[in-house]
Backbone bond lengths (Angstrom), bond angles and torsions (degrees), N, CA, C in turn:
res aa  C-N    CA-C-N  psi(-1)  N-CA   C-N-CA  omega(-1)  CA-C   N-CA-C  phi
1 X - - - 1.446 - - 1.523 110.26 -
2 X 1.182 118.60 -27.10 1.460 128.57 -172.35 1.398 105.81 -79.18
3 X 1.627 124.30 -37.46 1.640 133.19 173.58 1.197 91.14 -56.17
4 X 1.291 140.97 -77.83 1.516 146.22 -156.15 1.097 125.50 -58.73
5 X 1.805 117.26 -16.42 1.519 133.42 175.74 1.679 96.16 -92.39
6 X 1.209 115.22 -29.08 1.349 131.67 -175.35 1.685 108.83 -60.38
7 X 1.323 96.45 -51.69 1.630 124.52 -163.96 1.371 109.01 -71.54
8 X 1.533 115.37 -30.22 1.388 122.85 -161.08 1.681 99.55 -119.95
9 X 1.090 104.12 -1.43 2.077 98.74 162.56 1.371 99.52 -93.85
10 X 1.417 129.20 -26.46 1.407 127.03 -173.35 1.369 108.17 -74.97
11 X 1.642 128.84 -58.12 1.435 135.74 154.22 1.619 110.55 -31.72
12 X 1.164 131.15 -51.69 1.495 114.06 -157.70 1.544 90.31 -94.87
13 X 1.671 129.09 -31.06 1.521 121.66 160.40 1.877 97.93 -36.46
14 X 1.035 112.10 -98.93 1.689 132.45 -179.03 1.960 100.71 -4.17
15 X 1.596 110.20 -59.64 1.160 119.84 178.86 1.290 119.49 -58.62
16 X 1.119 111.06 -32.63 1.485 123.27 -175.35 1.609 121.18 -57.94
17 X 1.600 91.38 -67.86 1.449 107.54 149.79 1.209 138.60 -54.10
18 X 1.194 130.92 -19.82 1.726 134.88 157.16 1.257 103.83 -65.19
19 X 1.340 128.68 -59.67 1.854 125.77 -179.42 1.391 123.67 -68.56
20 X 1.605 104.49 -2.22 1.457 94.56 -174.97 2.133 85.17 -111.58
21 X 1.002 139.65 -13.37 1.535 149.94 123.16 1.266 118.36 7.16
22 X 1.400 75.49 -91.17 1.794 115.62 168.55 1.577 112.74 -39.31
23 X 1.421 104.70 -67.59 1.801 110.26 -174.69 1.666 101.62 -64.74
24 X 0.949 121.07 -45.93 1.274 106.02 -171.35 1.748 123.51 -69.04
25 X 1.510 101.62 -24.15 1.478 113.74 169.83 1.175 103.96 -64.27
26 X 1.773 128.81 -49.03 1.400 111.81 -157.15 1.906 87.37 -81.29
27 X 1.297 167.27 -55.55 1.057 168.12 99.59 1.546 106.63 74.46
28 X 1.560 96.74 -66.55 1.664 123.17 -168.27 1.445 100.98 -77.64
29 X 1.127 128.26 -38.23 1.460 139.96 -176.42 1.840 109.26 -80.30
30 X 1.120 115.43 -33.54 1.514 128.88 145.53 1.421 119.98 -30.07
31 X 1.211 105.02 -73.95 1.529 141.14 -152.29 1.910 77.77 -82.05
32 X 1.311 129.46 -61.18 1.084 99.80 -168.38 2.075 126.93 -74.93
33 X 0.997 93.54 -18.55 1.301 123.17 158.46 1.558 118.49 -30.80
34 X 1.326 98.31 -81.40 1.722 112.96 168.25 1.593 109.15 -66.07
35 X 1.256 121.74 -23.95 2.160 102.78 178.69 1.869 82.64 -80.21
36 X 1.293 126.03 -25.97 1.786 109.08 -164.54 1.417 94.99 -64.81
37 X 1.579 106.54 -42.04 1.913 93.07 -157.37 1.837 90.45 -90.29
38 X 1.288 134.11 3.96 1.707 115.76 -173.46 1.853 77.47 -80.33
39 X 1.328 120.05 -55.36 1.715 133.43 -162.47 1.440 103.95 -40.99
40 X 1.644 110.55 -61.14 1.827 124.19 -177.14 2.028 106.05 -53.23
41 X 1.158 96.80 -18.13 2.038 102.33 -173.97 1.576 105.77 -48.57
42 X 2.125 91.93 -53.63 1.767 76.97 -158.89 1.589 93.66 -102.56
43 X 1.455 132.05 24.24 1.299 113.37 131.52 1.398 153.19 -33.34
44 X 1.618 115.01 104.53 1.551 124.23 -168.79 0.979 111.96 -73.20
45 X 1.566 153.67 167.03 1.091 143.02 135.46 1.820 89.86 -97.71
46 X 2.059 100.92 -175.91 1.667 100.62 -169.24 1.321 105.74 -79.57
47 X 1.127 143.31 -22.26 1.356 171.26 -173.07 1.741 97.72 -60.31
48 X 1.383 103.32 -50.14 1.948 103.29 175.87 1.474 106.41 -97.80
49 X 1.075 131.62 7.42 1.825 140.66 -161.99 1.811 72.48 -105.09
50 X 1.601 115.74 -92.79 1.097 123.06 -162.62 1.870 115.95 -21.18
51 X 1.528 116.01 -31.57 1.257 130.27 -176.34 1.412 123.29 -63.60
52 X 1.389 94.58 -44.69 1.577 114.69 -171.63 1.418 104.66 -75.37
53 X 1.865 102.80 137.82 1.016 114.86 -165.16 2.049 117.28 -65.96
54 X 0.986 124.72 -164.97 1.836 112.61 174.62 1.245 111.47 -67.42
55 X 1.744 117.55 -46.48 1.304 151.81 -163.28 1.452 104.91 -43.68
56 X 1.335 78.17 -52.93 2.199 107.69 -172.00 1.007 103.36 -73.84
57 X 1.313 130.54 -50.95 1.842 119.56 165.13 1.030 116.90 -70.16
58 X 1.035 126.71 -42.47 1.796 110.96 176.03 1.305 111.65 -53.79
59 X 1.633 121.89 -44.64 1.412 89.20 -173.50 1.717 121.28 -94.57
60 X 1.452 96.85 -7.41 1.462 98.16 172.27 2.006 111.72 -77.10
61 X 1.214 115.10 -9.21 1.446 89.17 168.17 1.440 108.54 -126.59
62 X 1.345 127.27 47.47 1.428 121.43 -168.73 1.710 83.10 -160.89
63 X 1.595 95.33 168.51 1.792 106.65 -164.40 1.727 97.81 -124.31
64 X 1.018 123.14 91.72 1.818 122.77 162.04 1.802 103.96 9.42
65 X 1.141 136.63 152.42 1.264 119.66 101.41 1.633 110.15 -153.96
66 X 1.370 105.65 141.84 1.607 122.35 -155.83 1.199 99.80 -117.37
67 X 1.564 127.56 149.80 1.362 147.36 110.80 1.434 117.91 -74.34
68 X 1.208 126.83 97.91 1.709 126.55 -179.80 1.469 84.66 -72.81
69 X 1.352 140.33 -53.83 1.441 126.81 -141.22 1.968 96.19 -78.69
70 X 1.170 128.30 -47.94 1.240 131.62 170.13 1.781 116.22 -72.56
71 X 0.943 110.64 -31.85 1.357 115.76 155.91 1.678 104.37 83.95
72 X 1.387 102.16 44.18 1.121 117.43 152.27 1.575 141.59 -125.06
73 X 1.165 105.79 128.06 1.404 126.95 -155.55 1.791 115.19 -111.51
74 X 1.341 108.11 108.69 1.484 108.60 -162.82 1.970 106.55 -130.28
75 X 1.503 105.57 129.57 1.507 97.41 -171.12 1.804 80.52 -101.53
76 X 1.299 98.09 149.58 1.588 122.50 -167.82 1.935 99.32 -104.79
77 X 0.857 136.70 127.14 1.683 140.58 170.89 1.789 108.46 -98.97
């Protein structure tokens, strides 16, 4: 009787660990799920690129960099 109490903490141990496996895979697969579709949001197609004004592309694909005190102002590509 003691093998079989033996036998069946080891099985529901074993089980235990597959569902907690399991939950955390489907979890992680979740989680990656929602950063794919937050990432796909501010995806343009050319159709919304073509729209946007110069202003809006220049500064969305280029990086500032300034001297205020010399007073030079350079957009970086």
């Amino acid at each position: 009787m003691n093998t079989n109490y033996d036998e069946s903490n080891r099985f529901l141990g074993m089980l235990a660990e597959v569902a907690v496996k399991t939950l955390n895979a489907e979890q992680h697969n979740q989680s990656e799920l929602k950063a794919h579709k937050k990432a796909n949001k501010h995806v343009l197609n050319v159709d919304q690129m073509r729209k946007l004004s110069d202003k809006v592309l220049v500064e969305s694909f280029s990086e500032l960099s300034c001297d205020e005190i010399r007073r030079i102002f350079q957009y970086i590509f």
